[in-house]
C-alpha positions in Angstrom: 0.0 0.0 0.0 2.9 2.4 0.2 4.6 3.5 -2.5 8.5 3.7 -2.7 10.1 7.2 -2.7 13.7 7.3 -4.4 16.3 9.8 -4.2 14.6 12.9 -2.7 13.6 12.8 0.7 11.2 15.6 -0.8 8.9 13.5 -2.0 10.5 12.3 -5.5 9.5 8.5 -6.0 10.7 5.9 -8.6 9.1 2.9 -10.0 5.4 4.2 -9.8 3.1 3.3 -12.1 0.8 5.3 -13.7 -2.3 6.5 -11.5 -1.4 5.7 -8.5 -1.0 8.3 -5.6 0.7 8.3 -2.4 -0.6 7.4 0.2 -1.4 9.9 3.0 -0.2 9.1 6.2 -1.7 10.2 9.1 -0.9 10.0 12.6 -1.5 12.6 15.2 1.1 14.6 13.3 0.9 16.9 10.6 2.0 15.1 7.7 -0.1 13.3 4.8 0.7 10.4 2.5 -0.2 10.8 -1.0 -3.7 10.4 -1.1 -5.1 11.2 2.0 -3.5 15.0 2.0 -5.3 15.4 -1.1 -8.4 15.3 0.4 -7.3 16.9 3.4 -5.9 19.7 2.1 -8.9 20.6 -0.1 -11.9 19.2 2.3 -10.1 21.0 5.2 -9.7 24.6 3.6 -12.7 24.6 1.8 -14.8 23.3 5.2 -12.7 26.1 6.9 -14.0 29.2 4.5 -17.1 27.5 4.0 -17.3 27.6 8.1 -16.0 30.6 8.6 -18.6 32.1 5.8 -21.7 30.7 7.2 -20.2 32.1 10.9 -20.6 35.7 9.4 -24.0 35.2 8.4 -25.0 33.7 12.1 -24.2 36.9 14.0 -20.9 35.7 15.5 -18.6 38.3 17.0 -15.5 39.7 15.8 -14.0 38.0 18.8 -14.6 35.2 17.5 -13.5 35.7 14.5 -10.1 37.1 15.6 -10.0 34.1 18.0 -9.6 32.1 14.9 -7.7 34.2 13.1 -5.2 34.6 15.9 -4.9 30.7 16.3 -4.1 30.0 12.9 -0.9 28.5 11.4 0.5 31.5 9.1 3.4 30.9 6.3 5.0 34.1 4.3 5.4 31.9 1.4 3.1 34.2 -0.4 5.3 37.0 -0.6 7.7 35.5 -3.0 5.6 34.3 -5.2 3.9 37.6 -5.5 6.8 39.7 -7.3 6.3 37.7 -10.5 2.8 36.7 -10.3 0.7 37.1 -13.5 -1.2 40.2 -13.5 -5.3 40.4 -12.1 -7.7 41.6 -14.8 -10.6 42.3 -11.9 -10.9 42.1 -8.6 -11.4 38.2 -8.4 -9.9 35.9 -5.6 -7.8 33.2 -6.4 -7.1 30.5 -3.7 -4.8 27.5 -4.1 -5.8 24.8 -2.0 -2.7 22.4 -1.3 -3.2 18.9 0.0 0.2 18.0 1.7 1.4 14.4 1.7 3.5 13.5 4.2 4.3 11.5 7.3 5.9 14.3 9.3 4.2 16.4 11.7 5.0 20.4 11.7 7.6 19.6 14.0 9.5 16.8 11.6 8.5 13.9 13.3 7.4 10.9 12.6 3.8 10.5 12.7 2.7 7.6 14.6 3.2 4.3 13.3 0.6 2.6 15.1 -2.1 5.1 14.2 -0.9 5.3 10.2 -0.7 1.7 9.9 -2.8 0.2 12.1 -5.9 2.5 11.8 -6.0 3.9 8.7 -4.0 1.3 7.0 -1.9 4.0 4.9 1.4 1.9 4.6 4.4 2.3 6.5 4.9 5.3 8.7 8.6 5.4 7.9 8.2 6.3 4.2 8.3 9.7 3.9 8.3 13.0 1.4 6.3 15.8 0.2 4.5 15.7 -2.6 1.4 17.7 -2.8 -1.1 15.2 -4.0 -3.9 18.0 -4.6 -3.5 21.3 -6.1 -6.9 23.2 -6.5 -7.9 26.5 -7.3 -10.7 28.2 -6.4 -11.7 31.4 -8.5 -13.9 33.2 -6.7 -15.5 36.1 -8.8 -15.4 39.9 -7.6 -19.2 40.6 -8.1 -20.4 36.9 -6.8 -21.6 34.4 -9.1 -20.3 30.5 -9.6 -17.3 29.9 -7.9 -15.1 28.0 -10.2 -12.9 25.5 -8.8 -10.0 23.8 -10.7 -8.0 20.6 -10.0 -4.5 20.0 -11.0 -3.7 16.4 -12.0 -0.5 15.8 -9.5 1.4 13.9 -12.4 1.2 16.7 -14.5 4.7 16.9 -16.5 5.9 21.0 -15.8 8.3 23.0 -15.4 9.0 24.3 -11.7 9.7 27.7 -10.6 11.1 28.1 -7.4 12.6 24.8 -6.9 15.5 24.1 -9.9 13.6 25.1 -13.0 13.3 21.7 -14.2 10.8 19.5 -15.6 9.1 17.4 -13.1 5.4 16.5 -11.8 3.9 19.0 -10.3 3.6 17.0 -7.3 7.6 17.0 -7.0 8.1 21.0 -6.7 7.4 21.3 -2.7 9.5 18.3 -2.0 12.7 19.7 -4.1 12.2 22.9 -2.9 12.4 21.9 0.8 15.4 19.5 0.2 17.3 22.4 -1.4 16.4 25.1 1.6 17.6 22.2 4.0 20.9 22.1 2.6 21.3 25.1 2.4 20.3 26.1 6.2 21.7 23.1 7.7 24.9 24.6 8.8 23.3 27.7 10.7 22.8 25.4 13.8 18.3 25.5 13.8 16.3 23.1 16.1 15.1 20.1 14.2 11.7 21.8 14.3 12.5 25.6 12.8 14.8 23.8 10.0 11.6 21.7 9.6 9.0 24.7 9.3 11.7 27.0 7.2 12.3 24.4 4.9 8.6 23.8 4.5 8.2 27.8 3.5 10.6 27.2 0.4 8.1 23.9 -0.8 4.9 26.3 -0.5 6.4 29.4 -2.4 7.7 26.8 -5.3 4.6 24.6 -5.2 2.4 28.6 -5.4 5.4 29.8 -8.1 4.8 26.9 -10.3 0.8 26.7 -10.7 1.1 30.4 -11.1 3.5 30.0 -14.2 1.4 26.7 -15.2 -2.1 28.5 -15.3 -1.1 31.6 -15.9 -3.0 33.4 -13.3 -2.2 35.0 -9.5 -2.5 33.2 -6.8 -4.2 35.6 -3.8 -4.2 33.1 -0.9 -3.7 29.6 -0.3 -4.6 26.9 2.7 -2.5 23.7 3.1 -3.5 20.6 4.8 -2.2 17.3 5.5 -3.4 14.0 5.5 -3.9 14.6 9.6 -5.9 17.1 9.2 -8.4 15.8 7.0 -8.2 13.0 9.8 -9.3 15.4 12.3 -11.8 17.3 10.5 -13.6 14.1 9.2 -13.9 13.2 12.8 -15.4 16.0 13.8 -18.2 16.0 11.3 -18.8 12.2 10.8 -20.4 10.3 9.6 -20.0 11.8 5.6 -22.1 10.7 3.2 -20.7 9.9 -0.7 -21.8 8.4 -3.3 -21.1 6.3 -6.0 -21.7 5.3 -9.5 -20.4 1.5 -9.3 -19.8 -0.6 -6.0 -16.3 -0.4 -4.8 -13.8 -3.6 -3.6 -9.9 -2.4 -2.7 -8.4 -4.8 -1.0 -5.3 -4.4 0.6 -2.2 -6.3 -0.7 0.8 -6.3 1.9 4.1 -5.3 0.8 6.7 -7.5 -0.3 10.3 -8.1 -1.7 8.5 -7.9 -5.2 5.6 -6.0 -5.0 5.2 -2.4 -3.1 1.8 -3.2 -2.0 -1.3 -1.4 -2.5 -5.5 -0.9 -1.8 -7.4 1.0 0.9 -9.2 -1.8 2.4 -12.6 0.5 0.9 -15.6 -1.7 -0.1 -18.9 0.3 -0.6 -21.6 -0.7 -2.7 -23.4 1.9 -5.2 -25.2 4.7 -4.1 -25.0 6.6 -1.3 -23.1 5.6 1.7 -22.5 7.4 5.7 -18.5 7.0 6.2 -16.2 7.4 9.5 -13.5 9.0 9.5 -11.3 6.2 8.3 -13.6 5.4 5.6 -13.4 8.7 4.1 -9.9 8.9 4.4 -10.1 5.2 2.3 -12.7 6.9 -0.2 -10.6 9.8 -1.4 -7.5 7.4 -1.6 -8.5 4.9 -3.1 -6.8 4.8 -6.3 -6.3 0.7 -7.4 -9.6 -1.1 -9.1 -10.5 2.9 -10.7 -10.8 3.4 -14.7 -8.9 6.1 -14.4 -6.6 5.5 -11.4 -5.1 9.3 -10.2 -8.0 11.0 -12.1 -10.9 9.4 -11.0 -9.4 9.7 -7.5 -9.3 13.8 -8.4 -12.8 13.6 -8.8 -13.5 11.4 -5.1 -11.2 14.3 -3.5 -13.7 17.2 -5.3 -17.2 15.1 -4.4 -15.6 14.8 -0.7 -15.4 18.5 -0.7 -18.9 18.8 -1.8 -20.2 16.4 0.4 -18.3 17.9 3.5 -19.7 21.5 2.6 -23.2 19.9 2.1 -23.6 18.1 5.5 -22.6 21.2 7.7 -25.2 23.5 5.9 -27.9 20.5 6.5 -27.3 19.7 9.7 -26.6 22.9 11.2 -23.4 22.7 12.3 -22.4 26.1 11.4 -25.2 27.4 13.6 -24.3 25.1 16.4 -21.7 27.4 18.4 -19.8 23.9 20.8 -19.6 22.3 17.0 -18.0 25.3 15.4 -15.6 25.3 18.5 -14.7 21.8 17.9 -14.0 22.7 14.1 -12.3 25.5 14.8 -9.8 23.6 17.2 -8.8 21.6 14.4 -8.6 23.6 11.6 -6.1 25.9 14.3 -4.1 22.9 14.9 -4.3 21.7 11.2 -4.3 24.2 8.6 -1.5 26.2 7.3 -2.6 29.6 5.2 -1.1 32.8 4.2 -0.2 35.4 6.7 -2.4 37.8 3.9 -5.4 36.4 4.6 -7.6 38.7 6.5 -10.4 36.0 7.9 -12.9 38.4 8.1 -12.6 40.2 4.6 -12.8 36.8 3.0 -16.0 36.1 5.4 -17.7 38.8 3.1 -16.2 37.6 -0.4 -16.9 33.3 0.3 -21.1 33.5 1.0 -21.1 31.2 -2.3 -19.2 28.6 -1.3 -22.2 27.7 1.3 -24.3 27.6 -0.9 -23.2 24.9 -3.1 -22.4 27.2 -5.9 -19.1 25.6 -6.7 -18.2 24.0 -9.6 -15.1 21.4 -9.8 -13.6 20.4 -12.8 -10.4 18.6 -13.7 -7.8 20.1 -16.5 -6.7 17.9 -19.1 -3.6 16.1 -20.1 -3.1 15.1 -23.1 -1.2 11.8 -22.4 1.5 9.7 -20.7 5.2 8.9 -20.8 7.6 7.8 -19.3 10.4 10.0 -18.0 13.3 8.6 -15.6 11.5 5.7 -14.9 8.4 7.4 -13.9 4.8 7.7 -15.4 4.1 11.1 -16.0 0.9 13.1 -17.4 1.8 15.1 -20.5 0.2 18.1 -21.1 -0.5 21.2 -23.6 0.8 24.3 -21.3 -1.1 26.9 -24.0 -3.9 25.1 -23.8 -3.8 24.7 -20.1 -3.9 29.0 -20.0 -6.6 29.3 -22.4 -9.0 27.0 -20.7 -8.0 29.0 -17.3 -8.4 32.0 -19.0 -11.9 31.1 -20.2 -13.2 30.0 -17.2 -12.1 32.8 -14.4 -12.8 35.9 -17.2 -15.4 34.4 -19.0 -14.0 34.8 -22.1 -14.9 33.3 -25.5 -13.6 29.7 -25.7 -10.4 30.3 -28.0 -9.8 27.5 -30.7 -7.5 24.9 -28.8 -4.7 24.6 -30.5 -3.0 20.9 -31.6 -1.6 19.5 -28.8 2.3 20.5 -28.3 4.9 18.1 -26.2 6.4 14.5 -26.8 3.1 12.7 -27.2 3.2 9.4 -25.1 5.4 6.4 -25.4 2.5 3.5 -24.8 -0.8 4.5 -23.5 -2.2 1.7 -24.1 -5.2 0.6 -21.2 -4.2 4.1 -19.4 -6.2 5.3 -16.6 -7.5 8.1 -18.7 -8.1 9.3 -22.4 -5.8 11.4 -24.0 -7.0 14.8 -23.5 -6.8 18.0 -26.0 -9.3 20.4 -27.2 -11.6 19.4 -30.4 -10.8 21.7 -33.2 -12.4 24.4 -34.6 -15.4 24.1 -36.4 -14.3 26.2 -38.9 -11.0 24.0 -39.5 -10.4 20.9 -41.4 -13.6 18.4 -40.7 -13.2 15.5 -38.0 -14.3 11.9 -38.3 -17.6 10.9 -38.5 -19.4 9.8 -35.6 -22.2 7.7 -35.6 -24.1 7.8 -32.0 -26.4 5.8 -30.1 -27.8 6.6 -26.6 -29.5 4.4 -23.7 -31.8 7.2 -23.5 -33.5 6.8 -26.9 -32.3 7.9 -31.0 -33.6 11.6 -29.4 -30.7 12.0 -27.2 -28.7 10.5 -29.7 -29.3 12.9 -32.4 -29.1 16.0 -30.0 -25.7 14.8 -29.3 -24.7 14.0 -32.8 -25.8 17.6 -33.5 -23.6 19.1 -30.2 -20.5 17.1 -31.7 -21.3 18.8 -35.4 -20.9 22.3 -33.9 -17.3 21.2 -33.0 -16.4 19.6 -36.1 -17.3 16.2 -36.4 -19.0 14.6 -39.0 -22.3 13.7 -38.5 -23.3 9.9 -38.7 -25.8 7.2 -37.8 -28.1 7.6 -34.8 -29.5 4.7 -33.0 -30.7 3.2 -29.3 -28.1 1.5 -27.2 -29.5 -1.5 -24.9 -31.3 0.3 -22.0 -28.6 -1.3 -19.3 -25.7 0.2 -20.7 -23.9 1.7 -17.8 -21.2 2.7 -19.4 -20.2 5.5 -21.8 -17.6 4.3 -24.5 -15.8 5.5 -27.5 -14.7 3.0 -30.4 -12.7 4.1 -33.4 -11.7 2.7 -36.6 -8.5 3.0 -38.9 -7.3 6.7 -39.2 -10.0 7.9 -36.3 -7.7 7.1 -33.6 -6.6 11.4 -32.5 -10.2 12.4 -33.1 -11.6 9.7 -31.2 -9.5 10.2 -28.1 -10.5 13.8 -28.3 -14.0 12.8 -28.4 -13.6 10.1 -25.0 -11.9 13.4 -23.6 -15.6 14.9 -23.6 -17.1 12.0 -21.8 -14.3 11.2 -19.1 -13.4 8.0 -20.7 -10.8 5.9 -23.3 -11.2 5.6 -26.7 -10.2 2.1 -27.9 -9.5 0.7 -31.5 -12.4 -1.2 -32.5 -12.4 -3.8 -36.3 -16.2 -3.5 -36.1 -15.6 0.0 -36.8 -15.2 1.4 -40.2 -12.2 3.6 -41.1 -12.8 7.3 -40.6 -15.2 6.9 -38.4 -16.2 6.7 -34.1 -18.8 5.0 -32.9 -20.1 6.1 -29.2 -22.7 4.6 -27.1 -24.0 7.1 -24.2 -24.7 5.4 -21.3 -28.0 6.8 -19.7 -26.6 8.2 -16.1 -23.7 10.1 -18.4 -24.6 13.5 -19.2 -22.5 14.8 -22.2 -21.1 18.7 -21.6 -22.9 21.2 -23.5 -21.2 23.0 -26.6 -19.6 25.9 -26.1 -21.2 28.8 -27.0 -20.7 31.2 -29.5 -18.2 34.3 -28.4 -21.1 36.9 -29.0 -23.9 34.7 -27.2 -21.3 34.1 -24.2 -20.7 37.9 -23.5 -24.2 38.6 -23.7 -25.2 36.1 -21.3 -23.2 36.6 -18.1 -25.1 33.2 -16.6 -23.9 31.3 -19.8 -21.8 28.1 -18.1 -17.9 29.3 -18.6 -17.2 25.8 -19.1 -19.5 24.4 -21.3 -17.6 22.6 -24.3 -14.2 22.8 -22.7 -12.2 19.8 -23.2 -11.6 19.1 -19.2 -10.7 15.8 -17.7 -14.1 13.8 -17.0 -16.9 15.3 -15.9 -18.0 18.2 -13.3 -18.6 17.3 -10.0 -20.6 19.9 -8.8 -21.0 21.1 -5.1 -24.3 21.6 -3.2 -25.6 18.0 -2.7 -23.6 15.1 -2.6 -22.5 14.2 -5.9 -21.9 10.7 -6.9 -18.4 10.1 -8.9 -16.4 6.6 -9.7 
């Protein structure tokens, strides 16, 4: 279940295969494993503003609001990543959540083994590093509106800034960053603890540095939490409900000489399910016996969020003031944020993220390789900025342009489709696709006619057997980049298929997948300011949006 770390005591692992996140240790320490502090990180700091927002509207006093503020954990990272920060075309708020994943507490320690292995069955305690296994923005708009919340795929292939300026996952740039400060302040005599929380400063300002440079957009505040903290802020809100679209089995496989391990111990059935602490921690790790591995475990993370955010509205534990005390305690003892953020001025700006008016989406890659012996995501950086770009200033989709990079060595059965934007309709015309739906030859020409407005060839409509549950993509000869452009619509892989002819795709719409929505026209988008920013944009699966509890994979 634990994954080997190589090299870098920041985090940097070898041998990993593709989709398959770390493990977040928790212990009563600070320190996640790979893909607990996901969750943590984002559940935690979105449960925190989301608290703190509804606390404003219930007549709390500024004492208690500057008791909190007071309490919290507050970095300077901020300010170094703020002298080259892309400029801000409004007055928005950009917040990069950070889930942490490590086995150290603030302090350095160890956390403990008996509660990482024992309790939350995480793997060994001893295997360290610092990879930030989430990365999600939230964009929250100057005049109110949809918050827009984006998640970074942690295998994403980048460049960093702030750690050595070289290629690596995104994951990797905290963990380099930190090794490098330790090096360099080893020999000034610091406790074990203040080299611990200095060296920690330099991973946040190259983890904010590098997403700024990556999405091309400022980064006003961030929250970081480990996999201990979602621990403790579980607790204090169980049980959670999730839900989901298939039944779940992850068993766990101990480690050995020859294998590294693996599974969460996490069976659920389908639907909705009420999860302890420890489950959830399971539910947004789980990344073994998933289509799409790491990406369908971005997508648990975002529903976690949802969920979280959903069951303190409903059950009134912002209103209750010995709850809010107990969440307070923990997101004082867990969280880490900017020593910028001004609690109650963000009280005023976050009112939508109570409300369930957040939507999550996933950024594309547009493949995999393998680089050093590792699986990495590639990706299309330009592409990558115009999607931002179109989804936090509303602008008119741009025409995507052909994806740029090495394009992968093997995907074969990947955990995910290829993913790069559609091209133009006005460039050269795609495949044709012939469609058939669960739901009937209806939906299956409306969606024939959504793919035509972004290029494809019209072909056959038909009905799919009422039971399909899933939504699939099949290609013939010479379809093969169209159709994986296509699966990129629908959140799944397109696969060669000899029943299909040449030059042409042939997908069958489940009847639970809702297909996104064509983008629309740049005139019709700026006259509508309610028009969705994201319809038609070639993301990584599908939305999960907040204000209920979402079911995912």
């Amino acid at each position: 279940m634990a994954e080997r770390y190589g090299g870098r005591d920041g985090g940097r692992e070898a041998g990993r295969s593709r989709g398959r996140p770390g493990r977040p240790g928790t212990g009563r320490g600070r320190a996640p494993r790979r893909g607990a502090a996901p969750l943590t990180l984002a559940g935690r700091t979105l449960a925190c503003t989301v608290s703190i927002a509804v606390l404003g509207a219930s007549g709390f006093t500024w004492y208690e609001y500057r008791s909190l503020d007071d309490g919290m954990i507050k970095s300077t990272a901020l300010s170094e990543a703020k002298k080259n920060a892309p400029p801000h075309l409004d007055k928005s708020v950009n917040l990069l959540l950070i889930g942490l994943d490590s086995r150290k507490d603030m302090d350095g320690n160890d956390l403990p083994k008996q509660f990482v292995e024992d309790e939350l069955h995480a793997g060994s305690s001893e295997i360290g590093g610092y990879n930030t296994n989430a990365l999600i923005v939230l964009h929250i708009p100057a005049n109110g509106g949809k918050v827009t919340a984006l998640s970074v795929p942690r295998d994403d292939y980048v460049q960093t800034v702030g750690a050595d300026g070289r290629m690596h996952k995104i994951k990797e740039a905290y963990g380099i960053a930190k090794e490098a400060a330790e090096q360099k302040l080893s020999g000034k005599g610091l406790s074990k603890a203040d080299l611990e929380r200095q060296s920690r400063e330099a991973g946040r300002s190259a983890t904010i540095q590098t997403v700024q440079s990556f999405l091309d957009v400022p980064i006003d505040h961030f929250a970081e939490v480990n996999l201990i903290g979602f621990y403790d802020i579980a607790k204090a809100v169980e049980p959670i409900q999730v839900c989901l679209n298939h039944p779940v089995d992850d068993p766990i496989i101990a480690r050995t000489a020859t294998h590294e391990g693996g599974g969460t111990g996490l069976k659920l059935p389908a639907g909705i399910s009420s999860l302890n602490a420890a489950q959830a921690l399971s539910f947004v790790r789980q990344r073994h016996h998933l289509t799409n591995g790491d990406l369908d475990r971005t997508h648990r993370q975002q529903a976690f969020i949802s969920s979280v955010e959903y069951r303190l509205k409903q059950q009134g534990i912002l209103n209750d003031f010995g709850q809010m005390q107990k969440l307070f305690g923990v997101v004082k003892k867990d969280v880490v944020i900017d020593n910028e953020w001004n609690i109650l001025d963000f009280a005023q700006q976050a009112p939508n993220l109570t409300g369930g008016n957040v939507e999550f989406n996933t950024l594309p890659i547009a493949g995999f390789k393998t680089v050093g012996g590792q699986e990495v995501n590639t990706v299309n950086p330009d592409l990558i900025k115009k999607i931002v770009r179109q989804l936090f200033n509303h602008e008119p989709a741009p025409a995507a342009p052909a994806p740029s990079g090495d394009a992968p060595t093997d995907p074969g059965p990947s955990p995910s489709a290829a993913a790069s934007a559609p091209a133009s309709p006005t460039g050269p015309p795609k495949a044709v696709v012939d469609v058939n739906a669960a739901a009937g030859a209806g939906a299956a020409s409306n969606e024939s006619k959504a793919l035509a407005e972004l290029g494809y060839q019209a072909g056959r409509i038909g009905d799919a057997p009422a039971r399909t549950r899933a939504t699939t993509v099949a290609y013939g000869t010479g379809a093969k980049s169209d159709a994986q452009q296509l699966a990129t619509r629908y959140g799944v892989n397109a696969t060669a298929s000899g029943a299909v002819p040449a030059g042409r795709i042939l997908l069958t719409l489940a009847v639970t997948r809702t297909p996104s929505p064509t983008a629309p026209s740049g005139a019709a988008a700026s006259a509508d300011p309610s028009a969705d920013p994201a319809a038609g944009l070639p993301m990584q699966g599908p939305a999960v949006k907040a204000g209920g509890i979402p079911c995912v994979d």
